[in-house]
C-alpha positions in Angstrom: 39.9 -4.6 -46.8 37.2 -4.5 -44.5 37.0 -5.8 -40.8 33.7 -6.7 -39.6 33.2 -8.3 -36.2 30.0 -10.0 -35.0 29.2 -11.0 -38.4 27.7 -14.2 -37.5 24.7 -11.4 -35.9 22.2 -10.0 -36.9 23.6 -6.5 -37.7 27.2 -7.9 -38.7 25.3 -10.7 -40.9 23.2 -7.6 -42.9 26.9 -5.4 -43.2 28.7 -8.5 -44.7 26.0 -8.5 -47.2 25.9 -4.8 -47.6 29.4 -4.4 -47.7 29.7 -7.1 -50.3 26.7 -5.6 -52.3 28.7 -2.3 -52.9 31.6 -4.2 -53.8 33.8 -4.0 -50.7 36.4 -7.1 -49.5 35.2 -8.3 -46.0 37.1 -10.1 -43.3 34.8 -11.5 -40.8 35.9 -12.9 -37.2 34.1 -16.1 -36.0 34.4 -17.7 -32.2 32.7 -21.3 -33.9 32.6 -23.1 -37.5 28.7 -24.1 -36.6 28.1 -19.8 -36.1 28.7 -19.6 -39.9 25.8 -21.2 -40.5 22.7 -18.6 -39.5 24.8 -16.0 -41.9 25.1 -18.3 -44.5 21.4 -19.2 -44.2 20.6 -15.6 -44.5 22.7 -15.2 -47.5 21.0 -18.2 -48.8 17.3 -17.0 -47.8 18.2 -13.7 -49.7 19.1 -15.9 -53.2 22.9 -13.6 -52.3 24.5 -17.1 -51.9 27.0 -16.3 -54.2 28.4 -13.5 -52.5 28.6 -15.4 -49.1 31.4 -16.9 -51.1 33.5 -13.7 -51.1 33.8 -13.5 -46.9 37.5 -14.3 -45.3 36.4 -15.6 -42.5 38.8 -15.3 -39.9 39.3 -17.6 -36.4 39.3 -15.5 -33.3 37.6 -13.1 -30.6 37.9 -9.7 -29.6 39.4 -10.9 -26.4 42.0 -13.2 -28.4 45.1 -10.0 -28.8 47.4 -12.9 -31.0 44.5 -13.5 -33.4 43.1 -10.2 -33.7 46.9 -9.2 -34.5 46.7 -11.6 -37.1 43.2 -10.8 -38.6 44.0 -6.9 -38.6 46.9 -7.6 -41.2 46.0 -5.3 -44.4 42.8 -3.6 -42.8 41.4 -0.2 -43.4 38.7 -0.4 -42.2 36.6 -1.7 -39.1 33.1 -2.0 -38.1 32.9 -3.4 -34.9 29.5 -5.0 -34.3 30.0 -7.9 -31.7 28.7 -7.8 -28.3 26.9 -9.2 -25.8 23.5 -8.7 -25.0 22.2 -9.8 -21.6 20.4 -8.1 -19.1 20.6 -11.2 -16.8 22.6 -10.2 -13.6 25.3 -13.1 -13.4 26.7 -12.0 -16.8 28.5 -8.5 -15.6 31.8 -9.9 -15.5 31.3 -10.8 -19.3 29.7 -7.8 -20.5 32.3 -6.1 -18.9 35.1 -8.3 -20.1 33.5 -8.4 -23.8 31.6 -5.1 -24.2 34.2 -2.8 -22.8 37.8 -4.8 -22.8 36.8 -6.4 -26.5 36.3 -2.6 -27.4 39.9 -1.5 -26.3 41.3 -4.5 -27.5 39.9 -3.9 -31.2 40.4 0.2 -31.2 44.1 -1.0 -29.8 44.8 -3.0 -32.8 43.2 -0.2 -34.7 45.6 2.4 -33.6 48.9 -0.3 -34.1 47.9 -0.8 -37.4 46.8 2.5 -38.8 43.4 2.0 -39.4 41.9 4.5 -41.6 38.5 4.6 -39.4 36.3 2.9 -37.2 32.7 2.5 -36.7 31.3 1.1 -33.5 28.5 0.1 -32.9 26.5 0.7 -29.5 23.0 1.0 -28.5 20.1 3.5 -27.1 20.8 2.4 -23.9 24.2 3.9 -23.8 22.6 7.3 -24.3 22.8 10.3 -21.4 19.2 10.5 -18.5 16.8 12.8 -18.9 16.5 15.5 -17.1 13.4 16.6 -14.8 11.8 19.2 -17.5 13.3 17.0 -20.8 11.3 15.3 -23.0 13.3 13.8 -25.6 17.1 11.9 -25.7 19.2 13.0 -28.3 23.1 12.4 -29.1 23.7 15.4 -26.2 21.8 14.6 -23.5 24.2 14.1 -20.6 24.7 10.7 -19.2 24.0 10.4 -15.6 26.2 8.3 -13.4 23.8 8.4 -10.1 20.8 7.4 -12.0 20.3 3.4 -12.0 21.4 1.7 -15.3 21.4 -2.1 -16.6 24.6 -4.1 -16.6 24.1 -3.9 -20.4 23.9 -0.1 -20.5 26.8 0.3 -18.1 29.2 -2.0 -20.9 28.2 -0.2 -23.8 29.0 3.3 -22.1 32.2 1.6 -21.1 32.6 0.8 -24.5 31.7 4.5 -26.2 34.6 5.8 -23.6 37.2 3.4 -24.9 36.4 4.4 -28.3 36.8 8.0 -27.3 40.1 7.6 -25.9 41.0 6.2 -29.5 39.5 9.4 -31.2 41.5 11.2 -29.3 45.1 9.2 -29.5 44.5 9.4 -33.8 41.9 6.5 -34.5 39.3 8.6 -36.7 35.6 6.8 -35.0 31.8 6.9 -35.5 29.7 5.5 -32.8 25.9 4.7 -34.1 23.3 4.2 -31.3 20.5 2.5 -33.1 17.3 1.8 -31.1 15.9 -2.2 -31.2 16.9 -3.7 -34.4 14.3 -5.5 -36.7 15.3 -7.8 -39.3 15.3 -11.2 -40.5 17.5 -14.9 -40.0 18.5 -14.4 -36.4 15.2 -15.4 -35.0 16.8 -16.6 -31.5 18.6 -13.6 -30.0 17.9 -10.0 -29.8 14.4 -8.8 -31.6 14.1 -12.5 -33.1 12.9 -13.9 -29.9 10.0 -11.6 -29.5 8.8 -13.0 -32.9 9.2 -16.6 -31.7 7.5 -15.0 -28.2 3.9 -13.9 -29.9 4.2 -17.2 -32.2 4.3 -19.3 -29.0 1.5 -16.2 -27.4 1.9 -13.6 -25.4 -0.9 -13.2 -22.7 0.3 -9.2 -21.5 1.1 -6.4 -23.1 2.4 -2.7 -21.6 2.7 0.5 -22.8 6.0 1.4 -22.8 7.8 2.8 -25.7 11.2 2.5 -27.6 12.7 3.7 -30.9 12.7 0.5 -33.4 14.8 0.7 -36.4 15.4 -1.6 -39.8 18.7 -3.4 -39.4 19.1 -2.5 -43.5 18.6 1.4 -42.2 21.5 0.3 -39.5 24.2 -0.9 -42.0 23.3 1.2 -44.7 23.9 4.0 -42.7 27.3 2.9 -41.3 28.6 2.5 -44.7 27.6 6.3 -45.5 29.0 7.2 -42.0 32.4 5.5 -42.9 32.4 6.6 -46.1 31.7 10.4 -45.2 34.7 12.5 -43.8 32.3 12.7 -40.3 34.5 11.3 -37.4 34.2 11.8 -33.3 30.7 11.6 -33.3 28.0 9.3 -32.9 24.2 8.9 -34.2 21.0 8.1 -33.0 19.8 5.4 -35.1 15.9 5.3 -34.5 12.9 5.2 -37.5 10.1 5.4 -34.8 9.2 5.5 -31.2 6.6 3.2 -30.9 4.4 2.0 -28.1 4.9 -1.8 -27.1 1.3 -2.8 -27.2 1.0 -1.6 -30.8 4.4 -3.0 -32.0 3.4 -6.5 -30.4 0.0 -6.6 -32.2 1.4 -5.6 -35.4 3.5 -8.7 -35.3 0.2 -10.3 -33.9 -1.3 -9.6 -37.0 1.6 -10.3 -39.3 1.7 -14.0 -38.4 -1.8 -14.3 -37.6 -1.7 -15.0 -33.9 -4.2 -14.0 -31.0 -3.6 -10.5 -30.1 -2.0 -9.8 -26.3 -5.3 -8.4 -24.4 -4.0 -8.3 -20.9 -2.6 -5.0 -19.7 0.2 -5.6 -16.6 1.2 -2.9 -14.7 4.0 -2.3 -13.2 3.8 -3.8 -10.0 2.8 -7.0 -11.8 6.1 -6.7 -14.2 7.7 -6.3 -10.6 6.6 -9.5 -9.4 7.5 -11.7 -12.5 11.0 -10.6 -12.2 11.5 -11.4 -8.7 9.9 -15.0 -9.3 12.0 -15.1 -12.1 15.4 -14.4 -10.3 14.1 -16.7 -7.4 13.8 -19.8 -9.7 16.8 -18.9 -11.6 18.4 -19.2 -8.2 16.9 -22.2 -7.3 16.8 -24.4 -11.1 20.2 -22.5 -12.0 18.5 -21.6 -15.1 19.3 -18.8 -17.5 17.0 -15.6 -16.3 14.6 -15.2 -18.9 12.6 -11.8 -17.2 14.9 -9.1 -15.3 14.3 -6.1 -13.4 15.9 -4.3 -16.3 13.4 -5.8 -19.0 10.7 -5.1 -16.4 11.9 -1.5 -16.1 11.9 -1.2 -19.9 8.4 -2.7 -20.6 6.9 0.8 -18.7 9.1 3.1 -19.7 7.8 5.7 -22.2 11.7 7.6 -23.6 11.5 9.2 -26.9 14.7 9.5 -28.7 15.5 11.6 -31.7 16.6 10.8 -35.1 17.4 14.6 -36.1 20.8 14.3 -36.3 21.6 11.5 -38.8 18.4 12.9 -40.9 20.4 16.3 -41.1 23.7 15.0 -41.6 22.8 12.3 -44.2 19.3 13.5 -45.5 19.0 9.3 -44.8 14.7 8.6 -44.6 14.0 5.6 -42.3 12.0 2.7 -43.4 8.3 2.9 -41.8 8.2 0.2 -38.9 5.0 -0.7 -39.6 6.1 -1.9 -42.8 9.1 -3.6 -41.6 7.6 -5.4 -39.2 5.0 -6.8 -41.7 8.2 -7.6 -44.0 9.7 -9.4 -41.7 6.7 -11.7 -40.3 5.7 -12.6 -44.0 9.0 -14.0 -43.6 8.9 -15.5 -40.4 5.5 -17.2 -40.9 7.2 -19.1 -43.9 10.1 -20.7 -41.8 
C-alpha cells in the first residue's frame, strides 16, 4: 500500500492517477470532504473515473500524530507531496509549522512503522546560492545561510533536513526538487493561477527565468525513483529554463489572449510589492504580490537536469508543448 499526501494537489492528484495506472493500492490523506472534489474532476476530465474509485481516502493532516498513526497502518510506501505554498509574509508560522513539522511528523511515522522508503517532495527554491563565478544550480551547489531567502524556501530546506535526519536514523529517502509545475485541473493555486492571470490579461512582462517542468514528468519520475534501489539523494526536476516573457506569451497564444507588451523593471516590481503589502495592511487582505515574487520575476538562475537524465536516461517533455497542451484544455473549461 501506498501513502500519498497532498493528493487533493496538483502533483498528489497526477501520482494518485499514476500510481493507480501502474496498478499500485493508494491511501490518500484529505483535511476536507469538498477537497475531493478538484481530484475527482481531474479523474473525471481524464475519462480515468473509474480508477478514482480505487483511492482509500483517509481523514487527517500531517500535523494530526493520532490520525497519521492510524492512516500509516499497512504502508510501504510514502510520497509526501503536501505543503504550503505562500510567499506572503504573515504565513511563516504555518509554513513552518506545515512544511517543516508536517515533514518530521510524517518521516516519524515512517520510521515507527518500517516504511520501506520515502519520497519527498520539495522545490527549486530549496536548492544551495550561487556562488560569485557559478553559473548554473545543480543538486551540489551549497546552500547559503547569509544569503536572503523566502519564508517558502526557508520551510522547504527545513523540510529536506528533517528528511535527512530520517535517512540517516534507517528511513531509506529520495527528495525531488522539481522546478514550476505545469499541468491541468488545479487552475487556482500554484501554476494554475498564472493561466487564469493572462485570461483575465496581464499588462507587464520581465525577463526573468525559471526551470518549468510537466507535472506527468514529476510523478512519473518519483515512481522510477521509488522503485529504483537509489536512496539519500535528491533530483533536480527541471525540462527547461525558460524566460518569463516567452513562457507568458506562449500561454498568450494558447488561449488566444493579447500578448503582455510592457517590460517592468525592477524598481517598478519594487514598487508594486510595497503597495501591495501597504494595502494588505490596511484592507487585511491576502497579499497577492510579494517582495519574494518581485525578486523572482528578475531573476535569471539556470538549474540543471543532468542528474536525473544520467541516473534514469528519463527525457523531459518540451514546455513549449506542454504549455500548449494544457491551454487547449484550459480554453475549454
Amino acid at each position: 500500500m501506498n501513502l500519498v499526501t497532498g493528493g487533493t494537489g496538483l502533483v498528489g492528484a497526477h501520482l494518485l492517477l499514476h500510481l493507480l495506472q501502474n496498478g499500485e493500492k493508494v491511501r490518500a490523506l484529505f483535511r476536507a470532504e469538498n477537497s475531493i472534489q478538484k481530484t475527482k474532476n481531474l479523474f473525471n476530465e481524464l475519462k480515468k473515473g473509474d480508477l478514482f474509485n480505487q483511492i482509500e481516502w483517509f481523514p487527517g493532516n500531517i500535523n494530526d500524530i493520532p490520525a497519521l498513526e492510524k492512516a500509516f497502518k499497512d504502508i510501504v510506501n510514502v510520497y509526501h507531496c503536501a505543503a504550503l505554498i505562500s510567499f506572503d509574509g504573515v504565513e511563516e508560522e504555518n509554513l513552518r509549522k506545515i512544511n517543516i513539522e508536517g515533514t518530521a511528523n510524517m518521516v516519524n511515522c515512517g520510521l515507527a512503522f518500517g516504511v520501506k522508503k520515502f519520497c519527498y517532495v520539495s522545490s527549486i527554491a530549496a536548492l544551495g546560492d550561487l556562488k560569485e563565478n557559478d553559473l548554473v544550480i545543480t543538486e551540489e551547489t551549497e546552500w547559503n545561510p547569509e544569503k536572503p531567502h523566502s519564508d517558502y524556501a526557508l520551510s522547504k530546506f527545513g523540510a529536506e533536513m528533517e528528511i535527512w535526519r530520517a535517512e540517516q536514523e534507517g528511513l531509506p529517502c529520495v527528495i525531488v526538487n522539481p522546478g514550476v509545475i505545469l499541468g491541468t485541473g488545479f487552475w487556482d493555486s500554484g501554476s494554475g493561477e498564472i493561466f487564469m492571470k493572462v485570461k483575465n490579461g496581464i499588462p507587464f512582462y520581465t525577463n526573468g527565468s525559471s526551470g518549468f517542468v510537466a507535472v506527468e514528468d514529476v510523478v512519473s519520475v518519483m515512481y522510477q525513483l521509488m522503485k529504483s534501489s537509489i536512496s539519500g539523494e535528491r533530483f533536480t526536476l527541471i525540462s527547461e529554463n525558460i524566460v518569463f516573457k516567452e513562457f507568458l506569451f506562449w500561454i498568450s497564444e494558447g488561449i488566444s489572449k493579447k500578448k503582455p507588451s510592457f517590460y517592468a523593471r525592477p524598481w517598478m516590481t519594487a514598487i508594486i510589492w510595497r503597495l501591495d503589502w501597504f494595502f494588505s495592511m490596511v484592507f487585511f487582505q491576502r497579499r497577492r504580490f510579494s517582495r519574494a515574487t518581485a525578486k523572482s520575476l528578475h531573476t535569471t538562475a539556470i538549474y540543471s537536469n543532468d542528474k536525473i537524465k544520467s541516473k534514469l536516461n528519463h527525457e523531459f517533455q518540451p514546455i513549449k508543448e506542454v504549455v500548449k497542451n494544457v491551454t487547449f484544455v484550459f480554453s475549454k473549461k
